[in-house]
N, C-alpha and C positions, 0 to 999 in steps of 0.2 A: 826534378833532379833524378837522373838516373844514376845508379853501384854499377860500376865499371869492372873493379880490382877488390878484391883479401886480400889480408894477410894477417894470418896467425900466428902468435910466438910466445914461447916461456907459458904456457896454461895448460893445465892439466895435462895429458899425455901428448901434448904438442910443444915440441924446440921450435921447427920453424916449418911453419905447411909452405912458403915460400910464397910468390905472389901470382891471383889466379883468377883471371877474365872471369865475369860475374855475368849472363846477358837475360834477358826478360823469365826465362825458365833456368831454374840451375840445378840437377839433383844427384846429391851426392848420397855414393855409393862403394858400400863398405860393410864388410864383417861388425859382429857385437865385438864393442870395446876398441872399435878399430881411431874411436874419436870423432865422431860425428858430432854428438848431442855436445861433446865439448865446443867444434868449431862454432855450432848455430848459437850456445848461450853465451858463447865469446864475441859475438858480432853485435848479437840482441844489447849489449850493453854500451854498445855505442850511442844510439840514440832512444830506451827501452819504450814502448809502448806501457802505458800501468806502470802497477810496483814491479820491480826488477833490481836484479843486481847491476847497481853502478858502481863499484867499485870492487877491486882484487887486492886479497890481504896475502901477502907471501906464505904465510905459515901456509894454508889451507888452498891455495891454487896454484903456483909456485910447481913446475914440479919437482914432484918429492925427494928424487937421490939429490938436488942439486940444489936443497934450500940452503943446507947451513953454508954453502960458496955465494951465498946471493951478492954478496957486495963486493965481494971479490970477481964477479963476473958483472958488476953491473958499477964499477966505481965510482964515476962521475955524475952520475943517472940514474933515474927508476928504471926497469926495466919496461918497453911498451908489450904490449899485447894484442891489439889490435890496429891496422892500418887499413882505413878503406881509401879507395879513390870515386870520384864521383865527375860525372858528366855533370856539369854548370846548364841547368835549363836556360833556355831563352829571353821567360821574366825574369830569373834571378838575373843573370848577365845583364840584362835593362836597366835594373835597382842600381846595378853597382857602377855601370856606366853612367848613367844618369847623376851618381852622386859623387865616383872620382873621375869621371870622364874615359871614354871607351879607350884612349890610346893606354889606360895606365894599368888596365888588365890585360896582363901579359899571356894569359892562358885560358882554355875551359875548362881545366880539370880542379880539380880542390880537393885535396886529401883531408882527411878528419882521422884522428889517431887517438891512442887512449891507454897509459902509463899505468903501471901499479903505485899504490900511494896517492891516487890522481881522484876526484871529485868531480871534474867532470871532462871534458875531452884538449886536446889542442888542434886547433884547425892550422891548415898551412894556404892561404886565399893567394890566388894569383894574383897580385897587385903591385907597383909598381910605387911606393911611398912617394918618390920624389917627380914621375909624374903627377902625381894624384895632388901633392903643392902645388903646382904649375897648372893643374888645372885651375884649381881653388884661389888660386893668383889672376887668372884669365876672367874667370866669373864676378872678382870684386873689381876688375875693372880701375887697378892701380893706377898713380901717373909715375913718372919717368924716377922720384924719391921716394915714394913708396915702393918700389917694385925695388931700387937701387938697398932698401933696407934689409930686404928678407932673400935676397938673390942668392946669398951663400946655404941657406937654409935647406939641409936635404932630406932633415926627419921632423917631424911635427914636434917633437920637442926642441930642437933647434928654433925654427919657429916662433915659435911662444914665446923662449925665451929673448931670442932678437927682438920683437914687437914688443916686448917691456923696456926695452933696452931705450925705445925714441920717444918714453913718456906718453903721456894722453893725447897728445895734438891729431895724432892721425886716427879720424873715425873709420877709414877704409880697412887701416892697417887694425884696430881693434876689433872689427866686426869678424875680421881675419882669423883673428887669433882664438876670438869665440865662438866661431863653426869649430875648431880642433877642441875647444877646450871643452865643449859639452860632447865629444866623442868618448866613451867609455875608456879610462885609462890611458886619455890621450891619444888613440890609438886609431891609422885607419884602418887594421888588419880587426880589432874590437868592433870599427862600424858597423864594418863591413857583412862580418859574423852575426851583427843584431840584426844588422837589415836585411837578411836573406837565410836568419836560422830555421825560422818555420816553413819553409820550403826547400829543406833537406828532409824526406822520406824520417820516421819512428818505423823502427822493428815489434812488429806484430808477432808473439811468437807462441805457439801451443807443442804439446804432446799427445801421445799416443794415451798419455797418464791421466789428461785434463778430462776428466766426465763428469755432467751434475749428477748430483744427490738426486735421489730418489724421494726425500720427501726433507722439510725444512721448517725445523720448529723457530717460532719466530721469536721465544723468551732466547731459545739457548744463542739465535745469530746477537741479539744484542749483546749481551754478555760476551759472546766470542769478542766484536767489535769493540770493547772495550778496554778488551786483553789484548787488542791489535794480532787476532788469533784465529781468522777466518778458514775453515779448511775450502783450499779451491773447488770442490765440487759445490758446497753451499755457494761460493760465491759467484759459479757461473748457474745455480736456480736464482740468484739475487738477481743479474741480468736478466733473464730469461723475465721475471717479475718487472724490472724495467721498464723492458720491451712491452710489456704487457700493459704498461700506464701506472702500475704500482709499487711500492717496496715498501720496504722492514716499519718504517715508520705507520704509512696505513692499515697494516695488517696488525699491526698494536695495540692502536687504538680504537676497538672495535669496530672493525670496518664493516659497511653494508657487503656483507657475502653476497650479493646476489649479482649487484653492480659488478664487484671484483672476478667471482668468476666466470662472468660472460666478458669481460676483457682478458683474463688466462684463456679461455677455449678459442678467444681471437686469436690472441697470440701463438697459442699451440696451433693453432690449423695455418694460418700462416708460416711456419717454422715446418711443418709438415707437409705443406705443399711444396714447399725449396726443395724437401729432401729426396720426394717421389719425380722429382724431372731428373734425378741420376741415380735414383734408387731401384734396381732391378731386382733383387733377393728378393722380395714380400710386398705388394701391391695392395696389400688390404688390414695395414695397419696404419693407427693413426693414434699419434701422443694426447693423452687429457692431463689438464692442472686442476686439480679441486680444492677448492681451501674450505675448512671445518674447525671446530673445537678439537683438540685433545679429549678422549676418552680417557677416566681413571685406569682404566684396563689395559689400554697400550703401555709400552714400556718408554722408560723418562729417554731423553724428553720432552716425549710426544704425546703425554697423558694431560699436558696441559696448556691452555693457551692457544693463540692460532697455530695451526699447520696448512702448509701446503704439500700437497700430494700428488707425483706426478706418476702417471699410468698407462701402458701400452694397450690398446684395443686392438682384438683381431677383428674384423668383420665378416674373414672367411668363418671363423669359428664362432664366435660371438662372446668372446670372453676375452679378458684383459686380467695383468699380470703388472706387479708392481716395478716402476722404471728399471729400477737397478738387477733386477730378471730378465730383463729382456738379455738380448744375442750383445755382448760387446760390441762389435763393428756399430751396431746401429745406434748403442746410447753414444760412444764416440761422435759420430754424423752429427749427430740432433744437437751435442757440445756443440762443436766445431762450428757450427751454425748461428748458433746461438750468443756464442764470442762474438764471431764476424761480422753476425749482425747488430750486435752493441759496440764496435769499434767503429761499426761505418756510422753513429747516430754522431759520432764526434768527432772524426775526420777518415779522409778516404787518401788522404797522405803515408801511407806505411809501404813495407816494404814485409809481406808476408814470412814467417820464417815456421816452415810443419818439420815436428821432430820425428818420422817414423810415420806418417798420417796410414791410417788405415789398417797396421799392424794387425788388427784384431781382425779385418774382414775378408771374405772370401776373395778369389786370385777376381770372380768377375765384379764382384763389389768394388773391387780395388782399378780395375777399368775404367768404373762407373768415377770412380775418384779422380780418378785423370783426366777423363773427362769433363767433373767440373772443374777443375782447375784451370784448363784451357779454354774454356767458355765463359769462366764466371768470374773467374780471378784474375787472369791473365790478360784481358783488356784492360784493365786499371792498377793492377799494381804487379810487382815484381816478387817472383815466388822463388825460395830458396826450400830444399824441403832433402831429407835424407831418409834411404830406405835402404833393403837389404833382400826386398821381396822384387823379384824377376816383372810382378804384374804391374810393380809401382815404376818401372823404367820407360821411360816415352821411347817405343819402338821407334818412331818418325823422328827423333831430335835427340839421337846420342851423342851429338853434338854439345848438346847442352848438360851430359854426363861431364859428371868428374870423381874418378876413383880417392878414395879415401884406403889408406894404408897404414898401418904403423910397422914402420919400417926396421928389420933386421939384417945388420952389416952381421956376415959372417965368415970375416978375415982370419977369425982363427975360432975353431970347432970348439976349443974347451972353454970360450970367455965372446960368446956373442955381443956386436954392441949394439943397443938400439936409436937408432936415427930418430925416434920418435914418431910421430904421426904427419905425413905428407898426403901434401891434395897434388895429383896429379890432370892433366887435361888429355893427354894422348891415349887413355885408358888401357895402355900396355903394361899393366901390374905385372911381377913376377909372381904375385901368390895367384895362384886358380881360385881357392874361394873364393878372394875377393871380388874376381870376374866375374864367378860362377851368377850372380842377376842379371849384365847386365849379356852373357852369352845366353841365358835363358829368355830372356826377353828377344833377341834376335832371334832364337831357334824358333820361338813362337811367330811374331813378327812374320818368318820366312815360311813358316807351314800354311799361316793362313793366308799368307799370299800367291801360294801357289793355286788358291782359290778364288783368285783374282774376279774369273770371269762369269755368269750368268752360268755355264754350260764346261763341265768341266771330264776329260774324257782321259781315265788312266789306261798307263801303258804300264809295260813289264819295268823298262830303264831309257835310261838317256838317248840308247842308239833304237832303240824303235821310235823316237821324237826325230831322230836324222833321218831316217828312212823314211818314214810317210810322208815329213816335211818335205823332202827332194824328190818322194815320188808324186806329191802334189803341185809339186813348183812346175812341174813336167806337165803332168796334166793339163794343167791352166795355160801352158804355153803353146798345147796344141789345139785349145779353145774346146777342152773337155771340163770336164769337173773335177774340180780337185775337193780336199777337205774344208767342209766350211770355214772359215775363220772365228765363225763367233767359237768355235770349239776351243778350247787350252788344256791343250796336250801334258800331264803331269804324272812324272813317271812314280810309280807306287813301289816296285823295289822286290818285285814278287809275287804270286797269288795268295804268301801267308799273312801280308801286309792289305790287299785289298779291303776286307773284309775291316779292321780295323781303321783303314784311311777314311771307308767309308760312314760308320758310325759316329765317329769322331767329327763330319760335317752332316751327321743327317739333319741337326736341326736346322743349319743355315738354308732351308729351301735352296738348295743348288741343283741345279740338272748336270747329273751326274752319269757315266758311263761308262761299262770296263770291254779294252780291247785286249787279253790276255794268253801267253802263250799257253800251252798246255804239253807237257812231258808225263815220261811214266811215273803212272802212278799218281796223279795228281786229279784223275776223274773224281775221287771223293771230295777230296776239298772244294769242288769247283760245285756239286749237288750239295754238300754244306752249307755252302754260300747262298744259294737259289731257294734253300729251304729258308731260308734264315729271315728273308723276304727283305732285307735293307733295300735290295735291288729287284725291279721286274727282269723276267725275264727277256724282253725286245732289251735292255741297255746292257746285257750283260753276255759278248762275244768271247769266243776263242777263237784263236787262229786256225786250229784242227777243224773245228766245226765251220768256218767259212770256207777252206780249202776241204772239208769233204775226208779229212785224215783223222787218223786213230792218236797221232801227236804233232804239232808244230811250233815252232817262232815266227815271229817277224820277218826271220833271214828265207822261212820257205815259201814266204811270196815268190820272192825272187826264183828267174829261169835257173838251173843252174850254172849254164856258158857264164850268164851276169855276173851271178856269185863269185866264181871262181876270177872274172876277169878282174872284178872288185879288190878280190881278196888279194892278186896275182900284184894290185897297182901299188894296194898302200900298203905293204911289207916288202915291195920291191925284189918279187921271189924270180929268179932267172933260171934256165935253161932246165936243168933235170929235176930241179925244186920248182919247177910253176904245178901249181894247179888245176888237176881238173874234172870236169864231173867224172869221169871212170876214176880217178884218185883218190874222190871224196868217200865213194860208194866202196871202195876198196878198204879203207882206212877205219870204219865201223860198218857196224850194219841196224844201226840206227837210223831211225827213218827222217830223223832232223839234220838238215844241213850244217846249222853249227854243231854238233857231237861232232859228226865227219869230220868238222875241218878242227876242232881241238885235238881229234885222234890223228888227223893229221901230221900238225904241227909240233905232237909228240915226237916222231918219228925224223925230223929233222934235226940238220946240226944244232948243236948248242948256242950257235951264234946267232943264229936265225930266234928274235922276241919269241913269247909262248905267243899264244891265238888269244885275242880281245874283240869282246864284242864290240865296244865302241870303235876302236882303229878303224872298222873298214868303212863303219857307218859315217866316222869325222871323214874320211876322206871322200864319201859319195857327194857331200853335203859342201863339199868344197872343189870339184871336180864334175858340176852337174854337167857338163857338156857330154859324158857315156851315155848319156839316156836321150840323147837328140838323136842319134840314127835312126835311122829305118831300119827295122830287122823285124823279123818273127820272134827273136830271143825276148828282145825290148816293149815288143805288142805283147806279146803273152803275160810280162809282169805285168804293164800297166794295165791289161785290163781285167787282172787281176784285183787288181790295187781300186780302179775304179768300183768293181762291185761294190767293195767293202767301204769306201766313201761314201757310196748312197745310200748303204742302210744307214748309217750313222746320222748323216745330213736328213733322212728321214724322221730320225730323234729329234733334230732343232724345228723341222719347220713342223 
């Protein structure tokens, strides 16, 4: 069975989140308090995995300005709180076929819903009552007075009571009436629900809260257990002891220590081997469980009786440090695990729900986290999970985003009203923080994507990527050399940005390289860089220093006739406003052709745009046919342009 649709209403800081495509990854995303951890323990209580809350008491979930109207807004009714819908798997649809016959399920979908005051849910089964008699009529194989008695019959109670109605004589018609009558409450929507409830998906659900204990006295869990008063950190070292082959009872009764903890060092090195295939932060630690007597000297209590002990080992340092010392993020992990792996010993039916997973861990821990999820959990079951951190948002599948808001109407300034907590899918919130993960996660997403390639070569901006690209297109067209391709051109935003573009990918072994203009006053920054050593010197050009000048750009490859005819096409400058090399040189006395033409372009009417570097460059790039002539103008840039390709292409091979 696959979750299709939500719907959350009347619970805690949610009126109505409205109804909201659920697909194999879902993560919602949302400010603190914004009603996350309400949606996920709203849903969990559909079908709970463990102890959980199955039921919602008005006083105390109800929201609050609107309890004492409860009946007043809910007159006829309880109020519901949650509605899911659900995709009808294959074998369920089989079962149900098989038993009221395929024409009499109308539908795939099956809604499961769940009421305040309610015990346990009400299902809504696609089924067809009065096919599903007509099946059950077809299968006992009536004759022409026995079919003539229950003909009118179009609910199973109807039914029943007709076939009392003709006495004992007919065994067809009795055997009839006793398929309905051992259906639960009469009912084939009751069958139906028994015969395909264990293949509707239980809600697996944890926090960022959930972490074992650190160490676990085995007098004090009894006694917990009998006050029905287990605090859940004990009770996920009771799992973990499970897994291990053992629990509370063996440790009691004086257990062979020696047996027992060579099954905990199984257990823990198994559990620590999961955590090291997506654990990147620390490579050289590993959890121990030890179990021993209670010394009189520790404190109660752990001064007596069995305890278990569980401890971080470094093996860079060689020391170990008691569990609940270690880093949060990492006893988190080793929980998280350790659930998961005692839910899978008794079924792999759930429907994962993480409340904040990873909270506590570093932005690339929390990577490491997304990673397993899509590797480990996401082939078998369906993951719902809410965060607030930019690293926990799947850059590849915002798709699978859905903003979490609590929403403020504010029709009038002195008396805001609040709409409550809405789940939206289009992720166009009007509040920025709310966005503010999941724009971070794309600003990353797109940085390190401009790092695409093996071989990665910055430029100043955008229009030195149009230039070289179109003076390479040229190239290649006359069966010269242009710029490699394995190259990817990505513009750095300036010489003050190099230097930190490049630190920021020094550890991804990238072959990196800067093509950079140089202006006044910029010779130090540029020996800054060179001392600094991120970069050898052979990847690390300037435009000045390949043209043989004291300063350049991009634009002073170019002839100047070029330039200016460039500059003349895509601003569409006519008669006494065109440009030209004597204009440019007139205009400043700056040795770079772009200064020239923004002094230029000062000096023109108001109607005429200011000077853009990009304009002339978008229009080169869309206009390549200027560079097909035969001229001296057109030879002089490109082989210009080709020098500076072969050092470069020199870099790759």
């Amino acid at each position: 069975m696959k979750l299709t649709h939500i719907r959350i209403q009347n619970f805690k800081s949610i009126l109505d989140t409205g109804k909201i495509s659920i697909g194999e990854l879902c993560c919602l995303v949302g400010k603190n308090e914004a009603g996350k951890t309400a949606t996920l323990t709203a849903l969990q209580s559909i079908r709970p995995f463990g102890e959980a809350q199955t039921t919602f008491d008005v006083t105390q979930d109800y929201p609050r300005r609107f309890a004492t109207r409860y009946k007043e807004r809910h007159p006829n009714t309880d109020a519901v709180v949650v509605e899911t819908w659900w995709e009808i798997s294959e074998p369920a649809f089989q079962i149900l076929a098989d038993e009221f016959g395929e024409e009499a399920i109308t539908s795939r979908e099956l809604k499961i819903s769940k009421y305040y005051n309610q015990e346990g849910t009400t299902w809504s089964l696609p089924i067809n009552e009065q096919l599903a008699i007509e099946h059950a009529i077809v299968a006992q194989r009536l004759n022409a007075v026995e079919k003539k008695a229950v003909e009118k019959a179009t609910t199973v109670t109807e039914l029943i009571h007709l076939v009392k109605e003709q006495g004992g004589t007919y065994e067809k018609l009795k055997a009839l009436s006793k398929q309905f009558e051992e259906y639960r409450n009469h009912s084939v929507f009751a069958r139906g629900i028994d015969l395909i409830s264990d293949l509707v998906p239980k809600f697996f659900y944890t926090s960022h809260y959930d972490r074992m204990s650190g160490q676990l006295s085995a007098q004090k869990i009894f006694q917990d257990q009998q006050h029905h008063r287990v605090d859940p950190g004990d009770e996920i070292f009771m799992n973990f002891l499970r897994l291990a082959g053992t629990n509370l009872e063996e440790l009691n009764r004086s257990p062979r220590y020696e047996e027992l903890n060579a099954k905990c060092e199984a257990a823990s090195a198994d559990i620590t081997d999961q955590i090291f295939q997506y654990w990147s932060q620390n490579k050289y630690l590993e959890v121990q469980v030890q179990l021993n007597e209670g010394r009189p000297e520790d404190p109660a209590p752990f001064n007596a009786g069995a305890v278990a002990r569980a401890r971080v080992y470094n093996k860079l340092h060689r020391a170990s440090v008691p569990f609940s010392e270690r880093s949060a993020g990492f006893v988190w992990f080793f929980s998280f695990l350790v659930q998961f792996a005692m839910m899978r010993r008794q079924t792999n039916n759930v429907i994962i729900l993480l409340d904040e997973p990873g909270l506590t861990l570093h932005g690339k821990a929390q990577e490491d986290l997304l990673r397993y999820i899509e590797k480990e959990l996401l082939p078998s079951h369906q993951v719902i999970y809410s965060t607030h951190s930019p690293f926990m948002v799947p850059p590849k599948r915002l798709a699978d985003c859905r903003v979490v808001e609590d929403v403020v109407k504010l029709t009038d300034s002195t008396r805001p009203e609040s709409l409550g907590t809405k789940i939206t899918e289009d992720v166009m919130s009007t509040d920025k923080d709310t966005l503010f993960p999941l724009q971070g996660a794309l600003g990353y997403s797109v940085t390190q994507s401009l790092f695409m390639g093996e071989n990665s070569l910055l430029v100043e901006g955008p229009s030195d990527i149009l230039y070289l690209q179109a003076f390479s297109n040229e190239l290649e067209r006359r069966g010269r050399k242009g710029l490699s391709p394995k190259w990817i051109m990505c513009p750095a935003g300036g010489i003050d940005n190099i230097k930190p573009f490049v630190s920021l990918f020094h550890g991804n072994h990238l072959n990196v390289a800067v093509l950079s203009d140089q202006g006044q006053g910029e010779k130090g920054k540029i020996e800054r860089i060179r001392q600094s050593e991120i970069l050898t010197g052979e990847r690390f050009y300037t435009i000045s220093e390949l043209l043989d000048r004291s300063e350049a750009d991009i634009e002073d490859i170019m002839h100047p006739e070029l330039f200016c005819e460039i500059i003349n096409n895509a601003y569409k400058l006519e008669s006494n406003h065109k440009i030209t090399p004597e204009k440019l040189r007139e205009a400043d006395g700056s040795l770079r052709q772009v200064k020239q033409a923004e002094a230029y372009f000062r000096c023109l009417p108001t109607r005429v745009p200011e000077y853009s570097h990009y304009r002339p460059a978008d229009w080169l790039i869309r206009n390549p046919d200027i560079l097909e002539r035969e001229s001296q103008v057109i030879d002089d840039t490109l082989n210009k342009v080709e020098k500076i390709f072969s050092i470069y292409n020199n870099i790759i091979s």
